[in-house]
VOROTOR-62545 format. One record per residue (C-alpha): residue in three letters; x, y negated, z. Coordinates in steps of 0.1 Angstrom, whole numbers, always signed. Example, Ala and Ser with C-alpha at 12.3 -4.5 7.8 and 13.67 -1.06 7.14 Angstrom:
<rs>
[ALA, [+123, +45, +78]]
[SER, [+137, +11, +71]]
</rs>
This chain:
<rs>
[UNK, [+0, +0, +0]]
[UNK, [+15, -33, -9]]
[UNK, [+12, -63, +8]]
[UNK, [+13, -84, -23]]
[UNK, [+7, -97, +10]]
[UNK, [-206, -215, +277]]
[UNK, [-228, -184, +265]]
[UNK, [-215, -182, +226]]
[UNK, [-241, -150, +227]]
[UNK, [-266, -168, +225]]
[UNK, [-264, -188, +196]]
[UNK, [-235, -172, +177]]
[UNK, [-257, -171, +145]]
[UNK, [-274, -197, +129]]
[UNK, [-309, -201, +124]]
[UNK, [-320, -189, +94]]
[UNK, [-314, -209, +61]]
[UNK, [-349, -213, +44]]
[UNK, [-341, -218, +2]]
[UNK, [-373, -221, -18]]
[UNK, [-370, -202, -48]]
[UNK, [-393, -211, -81]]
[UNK, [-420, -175, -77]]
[UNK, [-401, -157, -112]]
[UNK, [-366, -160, -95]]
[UNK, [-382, -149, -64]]
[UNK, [-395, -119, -75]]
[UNK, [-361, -116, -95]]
[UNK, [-345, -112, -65]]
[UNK, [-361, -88, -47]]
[UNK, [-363, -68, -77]]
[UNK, [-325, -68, -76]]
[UNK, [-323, -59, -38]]
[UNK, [-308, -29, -25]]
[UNK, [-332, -7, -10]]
[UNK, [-323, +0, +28]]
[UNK, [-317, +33, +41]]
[UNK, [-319, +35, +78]]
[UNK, [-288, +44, +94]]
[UNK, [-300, +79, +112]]
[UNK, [-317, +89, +73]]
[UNK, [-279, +86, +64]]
[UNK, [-265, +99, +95]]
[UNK, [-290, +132, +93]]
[UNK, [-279, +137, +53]]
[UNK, [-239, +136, +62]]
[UNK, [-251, +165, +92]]
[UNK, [-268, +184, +74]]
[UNK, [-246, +187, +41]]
[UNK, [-217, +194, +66]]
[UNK, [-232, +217, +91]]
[UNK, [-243, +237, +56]]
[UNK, [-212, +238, +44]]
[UNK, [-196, +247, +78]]
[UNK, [-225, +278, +89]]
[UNK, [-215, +291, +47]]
[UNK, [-181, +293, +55]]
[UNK, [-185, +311, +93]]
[UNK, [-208, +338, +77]]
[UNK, [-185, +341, +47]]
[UNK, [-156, +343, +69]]
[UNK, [-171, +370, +91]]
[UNK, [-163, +395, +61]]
[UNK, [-131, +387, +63]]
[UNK, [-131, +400, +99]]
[UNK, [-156, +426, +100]]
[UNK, [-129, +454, +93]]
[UNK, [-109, +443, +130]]
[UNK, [-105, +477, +148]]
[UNK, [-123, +458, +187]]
[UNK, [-153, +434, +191]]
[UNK, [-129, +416, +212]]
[UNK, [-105, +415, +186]]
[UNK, [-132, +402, +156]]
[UNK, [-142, +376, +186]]
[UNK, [-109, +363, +189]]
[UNK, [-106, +360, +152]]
[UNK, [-138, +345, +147]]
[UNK, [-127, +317, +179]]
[UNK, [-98, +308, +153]]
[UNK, [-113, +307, +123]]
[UNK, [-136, +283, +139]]
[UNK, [-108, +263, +151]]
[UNK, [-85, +261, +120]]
[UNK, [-111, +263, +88]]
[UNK, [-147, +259, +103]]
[UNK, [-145, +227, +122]]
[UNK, [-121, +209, +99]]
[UNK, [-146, +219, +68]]
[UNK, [-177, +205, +89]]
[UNK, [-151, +173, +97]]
[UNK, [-140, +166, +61]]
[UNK, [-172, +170, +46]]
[UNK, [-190, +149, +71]]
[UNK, [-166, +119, +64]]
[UNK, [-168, +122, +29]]
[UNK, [-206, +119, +28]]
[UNK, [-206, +96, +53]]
[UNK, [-183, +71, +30]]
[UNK, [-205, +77, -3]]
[UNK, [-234, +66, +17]]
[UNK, [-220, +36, +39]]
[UNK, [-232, +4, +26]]
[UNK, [-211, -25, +46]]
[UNK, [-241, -48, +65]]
[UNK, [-241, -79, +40]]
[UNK, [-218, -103, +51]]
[UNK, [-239, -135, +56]]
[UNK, [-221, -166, +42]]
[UNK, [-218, -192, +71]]
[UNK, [-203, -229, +67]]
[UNK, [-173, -239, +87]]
[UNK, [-189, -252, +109]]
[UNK, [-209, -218, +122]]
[UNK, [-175, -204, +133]]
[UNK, [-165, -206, +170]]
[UNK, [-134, -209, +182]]
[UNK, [-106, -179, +189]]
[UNK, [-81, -176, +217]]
[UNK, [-53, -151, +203]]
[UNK, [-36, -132, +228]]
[UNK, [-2, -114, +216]]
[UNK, [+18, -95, +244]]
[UNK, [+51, -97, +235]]
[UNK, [+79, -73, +247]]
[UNK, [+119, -77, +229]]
[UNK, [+99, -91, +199]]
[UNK, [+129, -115, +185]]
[UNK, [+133, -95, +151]]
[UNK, [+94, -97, +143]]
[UNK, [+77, -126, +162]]
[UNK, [+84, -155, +141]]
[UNK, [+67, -134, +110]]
[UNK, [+39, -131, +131]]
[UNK, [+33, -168, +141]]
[UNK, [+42, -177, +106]]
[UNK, [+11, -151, +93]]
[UNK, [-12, -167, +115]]
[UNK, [-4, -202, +107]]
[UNK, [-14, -189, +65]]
[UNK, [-50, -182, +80]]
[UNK, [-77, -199, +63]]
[UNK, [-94, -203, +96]]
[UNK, [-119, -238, +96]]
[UNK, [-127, -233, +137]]
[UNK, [-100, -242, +163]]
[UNK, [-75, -214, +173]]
[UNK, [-54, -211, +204]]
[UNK, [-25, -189, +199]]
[UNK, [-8, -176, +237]]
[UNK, [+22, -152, +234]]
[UNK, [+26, -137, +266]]
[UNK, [+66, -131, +269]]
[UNK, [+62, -96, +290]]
[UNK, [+97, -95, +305]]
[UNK, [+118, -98, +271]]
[UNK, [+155, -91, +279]]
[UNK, [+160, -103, +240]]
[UNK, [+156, -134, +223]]
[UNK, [+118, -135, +223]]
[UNK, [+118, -161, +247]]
[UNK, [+138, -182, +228]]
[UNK, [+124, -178, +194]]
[UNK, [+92, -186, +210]]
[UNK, [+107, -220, +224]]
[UNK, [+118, -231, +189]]
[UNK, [+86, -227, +172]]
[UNK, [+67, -259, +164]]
[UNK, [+28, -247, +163]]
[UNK, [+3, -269, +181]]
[UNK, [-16, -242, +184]]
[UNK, [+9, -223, +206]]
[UNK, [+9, -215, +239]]
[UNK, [+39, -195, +258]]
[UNK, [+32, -179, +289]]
[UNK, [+63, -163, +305]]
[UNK, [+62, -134, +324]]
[UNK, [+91, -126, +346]]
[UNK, [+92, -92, +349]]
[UNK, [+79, -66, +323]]
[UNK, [+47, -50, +336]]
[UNK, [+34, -30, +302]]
[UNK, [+6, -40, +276]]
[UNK, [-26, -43, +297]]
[UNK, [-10, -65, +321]]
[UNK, [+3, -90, +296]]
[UNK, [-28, -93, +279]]
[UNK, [-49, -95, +313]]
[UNK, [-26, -126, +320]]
[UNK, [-33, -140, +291]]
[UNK, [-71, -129, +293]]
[UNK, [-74, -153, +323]]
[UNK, [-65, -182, +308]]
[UNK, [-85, -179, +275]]
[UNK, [-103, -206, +266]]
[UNK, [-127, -202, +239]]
[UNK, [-154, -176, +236]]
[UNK, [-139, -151, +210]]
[UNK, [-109, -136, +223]]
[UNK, [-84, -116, +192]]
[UNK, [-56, -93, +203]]
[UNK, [-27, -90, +179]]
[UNK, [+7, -68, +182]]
[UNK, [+38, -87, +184]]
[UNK, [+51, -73, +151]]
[UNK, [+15, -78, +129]]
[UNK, [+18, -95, +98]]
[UNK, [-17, -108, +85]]
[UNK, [-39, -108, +57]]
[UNK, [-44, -144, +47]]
[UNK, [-81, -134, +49]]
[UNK, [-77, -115, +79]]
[UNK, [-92, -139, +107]]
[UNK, [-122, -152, +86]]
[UNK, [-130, -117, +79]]
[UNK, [-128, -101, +111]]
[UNK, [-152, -133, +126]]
[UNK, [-173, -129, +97]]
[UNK, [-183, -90, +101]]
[UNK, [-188, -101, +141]]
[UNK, [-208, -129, +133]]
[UNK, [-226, -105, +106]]
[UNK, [-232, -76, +127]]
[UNK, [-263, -70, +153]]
[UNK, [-261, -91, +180]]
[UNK, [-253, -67, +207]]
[UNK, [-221, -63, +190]]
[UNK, [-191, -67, +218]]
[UNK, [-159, -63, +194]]
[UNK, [-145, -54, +161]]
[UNK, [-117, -38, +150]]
[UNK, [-99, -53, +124]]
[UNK, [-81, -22, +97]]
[UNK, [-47, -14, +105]]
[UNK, [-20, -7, +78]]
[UNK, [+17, +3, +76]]
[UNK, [+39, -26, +67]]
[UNK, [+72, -10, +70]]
[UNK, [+63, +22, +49]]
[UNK, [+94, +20, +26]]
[UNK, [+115, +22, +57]]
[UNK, [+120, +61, +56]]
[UNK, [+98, +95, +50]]
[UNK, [+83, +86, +85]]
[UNK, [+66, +56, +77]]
[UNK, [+61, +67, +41]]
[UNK, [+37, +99, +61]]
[UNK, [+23, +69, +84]]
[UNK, [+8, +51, +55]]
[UNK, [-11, +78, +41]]
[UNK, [-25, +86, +76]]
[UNK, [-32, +46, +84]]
[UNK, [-48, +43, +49]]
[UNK, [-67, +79, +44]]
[UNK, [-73, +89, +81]]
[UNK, [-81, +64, +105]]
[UNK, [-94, +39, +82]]
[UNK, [-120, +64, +75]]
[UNK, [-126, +75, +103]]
[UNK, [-134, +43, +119]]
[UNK, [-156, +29, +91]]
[UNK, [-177, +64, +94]]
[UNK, [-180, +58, +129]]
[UNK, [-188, +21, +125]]
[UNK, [-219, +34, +102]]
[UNK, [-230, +57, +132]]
[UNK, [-232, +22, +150]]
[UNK, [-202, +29, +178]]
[UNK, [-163, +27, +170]]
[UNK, [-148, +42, +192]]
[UNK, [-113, +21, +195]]
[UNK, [-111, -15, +191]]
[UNK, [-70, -14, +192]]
[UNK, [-55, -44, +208]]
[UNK, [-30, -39, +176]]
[UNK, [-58, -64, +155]]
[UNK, [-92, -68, +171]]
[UNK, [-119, -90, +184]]
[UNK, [-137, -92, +214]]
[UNK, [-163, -113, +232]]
[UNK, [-143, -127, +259]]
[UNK, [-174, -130, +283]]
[UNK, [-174, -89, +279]]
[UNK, [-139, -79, +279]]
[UNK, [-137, -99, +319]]
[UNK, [-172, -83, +325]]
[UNK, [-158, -52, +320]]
[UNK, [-126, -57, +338]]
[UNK, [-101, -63, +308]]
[UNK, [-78, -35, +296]]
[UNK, [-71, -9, +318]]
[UNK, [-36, +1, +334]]
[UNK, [-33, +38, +316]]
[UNK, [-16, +53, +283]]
[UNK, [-49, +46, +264]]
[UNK, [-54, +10, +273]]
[UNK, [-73, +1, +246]]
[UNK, [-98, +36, +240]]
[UNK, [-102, +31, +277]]
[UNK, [-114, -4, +271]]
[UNK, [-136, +3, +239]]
[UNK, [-158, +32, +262]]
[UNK, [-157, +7, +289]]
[UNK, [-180, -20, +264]]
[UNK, [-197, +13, +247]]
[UNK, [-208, +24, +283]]
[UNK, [-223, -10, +288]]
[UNK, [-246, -9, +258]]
[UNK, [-230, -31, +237]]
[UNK, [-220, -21, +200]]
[UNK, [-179, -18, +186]]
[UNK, [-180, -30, +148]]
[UNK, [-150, -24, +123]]
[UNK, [-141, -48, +97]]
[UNK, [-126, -30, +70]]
[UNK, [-109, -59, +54]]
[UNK, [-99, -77, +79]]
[UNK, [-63, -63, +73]]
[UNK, [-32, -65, +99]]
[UNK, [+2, -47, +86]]
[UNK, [+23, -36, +112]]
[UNK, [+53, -19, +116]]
[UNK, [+54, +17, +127]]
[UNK, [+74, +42, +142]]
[UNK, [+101, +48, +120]]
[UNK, [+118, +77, +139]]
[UNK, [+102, +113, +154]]
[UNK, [+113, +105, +187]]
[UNK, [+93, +71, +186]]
[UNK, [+61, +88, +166]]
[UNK, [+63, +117, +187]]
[UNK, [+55, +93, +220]]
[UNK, [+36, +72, +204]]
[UNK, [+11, +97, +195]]
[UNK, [+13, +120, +228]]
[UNK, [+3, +83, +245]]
[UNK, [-28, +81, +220]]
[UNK, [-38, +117, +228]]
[UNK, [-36, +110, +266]]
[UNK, [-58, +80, +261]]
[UNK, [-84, +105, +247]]
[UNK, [-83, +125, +279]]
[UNK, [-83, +92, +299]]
[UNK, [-113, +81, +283]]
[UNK, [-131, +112, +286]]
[UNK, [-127, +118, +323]]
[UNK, [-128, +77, +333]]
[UNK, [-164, +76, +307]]
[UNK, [-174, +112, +299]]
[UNK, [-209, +101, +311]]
[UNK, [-213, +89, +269]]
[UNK, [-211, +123, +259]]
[UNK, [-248, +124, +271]]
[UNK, [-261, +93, +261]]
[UNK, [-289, +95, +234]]
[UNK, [-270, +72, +204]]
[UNK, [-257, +80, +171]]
[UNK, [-221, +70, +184]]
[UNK, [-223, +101, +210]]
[UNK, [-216, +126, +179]]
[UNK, [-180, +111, +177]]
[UNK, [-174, +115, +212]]
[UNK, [-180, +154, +210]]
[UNK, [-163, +149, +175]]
[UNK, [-132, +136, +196]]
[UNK, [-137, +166, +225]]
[UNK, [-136, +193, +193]]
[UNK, [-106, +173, +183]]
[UNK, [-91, +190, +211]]
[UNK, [-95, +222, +200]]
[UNK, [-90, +224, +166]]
[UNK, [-58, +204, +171]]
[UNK, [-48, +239, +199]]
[UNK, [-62, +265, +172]]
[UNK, [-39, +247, +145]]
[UNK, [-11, +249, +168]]
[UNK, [-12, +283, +176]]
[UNK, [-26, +297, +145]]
[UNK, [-7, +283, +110]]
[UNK, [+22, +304, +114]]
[UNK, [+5, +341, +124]]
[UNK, [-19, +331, +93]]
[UNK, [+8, +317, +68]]
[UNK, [+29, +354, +77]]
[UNK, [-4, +375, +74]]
[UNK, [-11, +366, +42]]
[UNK, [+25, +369, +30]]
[UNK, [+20, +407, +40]]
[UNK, [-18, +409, +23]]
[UNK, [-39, +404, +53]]
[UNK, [-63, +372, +49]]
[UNK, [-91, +373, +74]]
[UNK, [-72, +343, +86]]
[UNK, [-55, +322, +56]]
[UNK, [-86, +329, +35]]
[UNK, [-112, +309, +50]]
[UNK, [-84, +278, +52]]
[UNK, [-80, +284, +17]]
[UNK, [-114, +286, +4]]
[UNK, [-131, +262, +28]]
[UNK, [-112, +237, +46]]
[UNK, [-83, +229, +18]]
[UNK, [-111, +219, -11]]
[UNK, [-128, +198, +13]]
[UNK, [-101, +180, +29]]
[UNK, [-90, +173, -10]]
[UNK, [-128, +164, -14]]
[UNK, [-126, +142, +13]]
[UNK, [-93, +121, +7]]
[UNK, [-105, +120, -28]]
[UNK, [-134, +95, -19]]
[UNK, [-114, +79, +13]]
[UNK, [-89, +70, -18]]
[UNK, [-115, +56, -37]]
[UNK, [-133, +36, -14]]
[UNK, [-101, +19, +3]]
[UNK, [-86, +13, -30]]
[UNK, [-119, -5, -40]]
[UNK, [-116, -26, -8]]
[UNK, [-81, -32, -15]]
[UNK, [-86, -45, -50]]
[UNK, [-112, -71, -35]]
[UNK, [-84, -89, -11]]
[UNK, [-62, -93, -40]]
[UNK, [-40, -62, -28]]
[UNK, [-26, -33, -49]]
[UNK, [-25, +4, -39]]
[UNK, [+14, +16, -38]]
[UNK, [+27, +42, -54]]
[UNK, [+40, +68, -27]]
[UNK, [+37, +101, -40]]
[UNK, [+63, +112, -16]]
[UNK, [+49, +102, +16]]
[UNK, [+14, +119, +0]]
[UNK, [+31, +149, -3]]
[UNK, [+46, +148, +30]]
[UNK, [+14, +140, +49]]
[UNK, [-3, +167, +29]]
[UNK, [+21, +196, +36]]
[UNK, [+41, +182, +68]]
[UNK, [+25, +158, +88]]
[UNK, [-2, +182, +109]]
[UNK, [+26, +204, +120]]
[UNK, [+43, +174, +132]]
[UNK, [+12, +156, +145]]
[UNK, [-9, +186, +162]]
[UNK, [+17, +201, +183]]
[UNK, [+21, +164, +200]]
[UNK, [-12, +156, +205]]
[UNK, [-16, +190, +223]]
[UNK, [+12, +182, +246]]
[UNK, [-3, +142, +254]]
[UNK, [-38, +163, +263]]
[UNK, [-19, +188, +282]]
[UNK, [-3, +157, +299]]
[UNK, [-33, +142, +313]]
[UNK, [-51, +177, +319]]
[UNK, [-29, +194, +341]]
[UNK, [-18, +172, +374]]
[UNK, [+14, +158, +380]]
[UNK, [+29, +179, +410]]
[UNK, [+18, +210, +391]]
[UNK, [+41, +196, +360]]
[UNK, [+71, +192, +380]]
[UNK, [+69, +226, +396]]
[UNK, [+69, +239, +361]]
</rs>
């Protein structure tokens, strides 16, 4: 991917805008009018094509394993085959319909004047080789409200500090923190002395999409009102840097870019990262800001869900940021998301019995756990079966998960590179980071995220007995 690169609640829309139409172009119009589908009519089509497809391949797969000598054997390999070709089918299939049928909510076109002002908070930790950039992308922002821009300086034993001091914004504001006390605690410092009621988190190594603010206030301002925060998309911005970020931008473009705009349809992202995302600051002190833990900002995003209030996701709203570019970086990186999973579960697990569309991706992130254990444990014995003829357990992989998850990035492809093209942006070539993330990235990702669940699962003491 290129980067050719005070209750505001209240009254955050405008009244509407009456425009009297002669009757012909009137009726022109709504002639021309989308018809709406409800969201649960689409929600119900995605299920059902997917739990189809998913109940085919179990009973298919069953005569694979029908010829296992024990029934506890047969159970065992049925437990797998749901874990490593079921699931994933049911996953794949259900994001790819869920993409064909997403129609964004029409972006209503506000004048400057409609748009409120945004405190930016940026927690900024040995940031002297990227923070400059940063400012620099925020000051290109064709932004018409008043923005306050406070870098909190978390400790920096670098040149942060000083970089900060030289630049001439008047929007800037530098609060120094003396001693480094991690993510949350910098951007709770700066969430207390926000002053405007939009609050917009932003990593200290983000580079901007000139259209990036506007967006991400317009899809807020857009969206129904009980909507708390938006996250803005998140894409690679170092990707040529090695075969690690090259992997990185396939996931950041394919994955979890469709992933959150699926569950944004289903009315309830589930992570408003504090890499790019907006908030209504009312709500983020109602709910106690971010939360002291590996998954600060999943944590946070339940926190708002488990109030009744509704995460958007802005899918061109775009913030490039530079990922990890080595395995021992990824590889923590990713155990910390995983933990954040578990964190969220046991500190809000009370959502996985609410009655709301957005409750199907919080089991959808509880299976996650065990189709990311069944992968684990499973690829090898079923890559060496079927290199000595027996494929009970490579078959249905072959024949039911592998066409869909091609289905599937087939249409993520095409919809992203359709938003893409909108904002002026081109797609990259990068077949080698496609092939990569294809063949090598789940053996490298899985195993980790097992380890950050195990992390949080099993108690501390019982870890250092081990």
């Amino acid at each position: 991917m290129s980067v050719n690169a005070q209750d505001w609640s209240a009254k955050r829309r405008p009244f509407p805008i009456t425009v009297r139409l002669p009757l012909a172009a009137a009726n022109d119009i709504s002639m021309h009018r989308p018809r709406y589908v409800p969201v649960v009519f689409k929600f119900m089509l995605a299920f059902a094509l997917s739990f189809g497809w998913a109940t085919f391949a179990y009973v298919l797969s069953s005569h694979w394993t029908a010829g296992l000598e024990s029934t506890g054997t047969r159970l065992l390999a049925q437990l797998l085959i749901l874990g490593i070709a079921v699931l994933p089918a049911f996953m794949s299939v259900f994001l790819a319909t869920g993409l064909l049928l997403d129609r964004r909510p029409v972006r209503s076109h506000f004048a400057d004047g409609d748009f409120p002002a945004v405190s930016i908070l940026i927690a900024a930790h040995n940031a002297q080789d990227t923070i400059l950039d940063t400012l620099a992308s925020i000051a290109a922002q064709r932004y018409p409200a008043p923005v306050e821009v406070m870098v909190i300086n978390d400790g920096s034993t670098d040149a942060t500090l000083d970089h900060l001091r030289s630049a001439r914004y008047p929007w800037l504001e530098v609060l120094d923190l003396a001693c480094a006390g991690g993510k949350s605690r910098a951007l709770n410092a700066g969430l207390r002395l926000a002053a405007h009621p939009i609050t917009v988190t932003l990593d200290a190594d983000a580079h901007l999409h000139p259209q990036a603010l506007r967006q991400l206030v317009t899809r807020y301002l857009s969206d129904p009102p009980n909507t708390a925060a938006v996250a803005g998309a998140v894409l690679v911005g170092n990707s040529r840097q090695n075969p690690m970020t090259r992997m990185q931008e396939w996931d950041y473009f394919q994955g979890i870019s469709a992933t959150r705009r699926v569950q944004s349809l289903c009315q309830g992202t589930l992570v408003a990262p504090a890499t790019f995302s907006l908030y209504r600051t009312d709500i983020l002190r109602v709910v106690g800001g971010w939360p002291e833990c590996a998954g600060e900002d999943i944590v946070l995003t339940w926190a708002i869900l488990r109030d009744h209030h509704r995460v958007g996701y802005a899918e061109n709203a775009i913030a490039f940021v530079r990922v990890p570019a080595s395995l021992a970086s990824f590889f923590e990186q990713r155990r910390r998301w995983s933990r954040g999973v578990v964190e969220a579960l046991k500190t809000h697990g009370s959502l996985l019995f609410r009655r709301k569309l957005s409750t199907f991706f919080i089991w959808w992130n509880l299976l996650l756990l065990y189709t990311d254990l069944i992968y684990t444990v499973a690829l090898i014995p079923a890559t060496v079966l079927a290199c000595t003829g027996i494929y009970w357990l490579a078959g249905p992989v072959l024949v039911f998960a592998v066409p869909m998850a091609l289905l599937g990035n087939l249409v993520i492809y095409a919809v992203q590179s359709r938003m893409f093209h909108t904002l002026g942006l081109n797609v990259r070539r990068n077949p080698l980071g496609l092939l990569g993330y294809a063949l090598i990235y789940g053996l490298l990702l899985k195993p980790v995220s097992i380890a950050g669940y195990l992390s949080c699962l099993i108690p501390r003491h019982a870890r250092h007995r081990v």
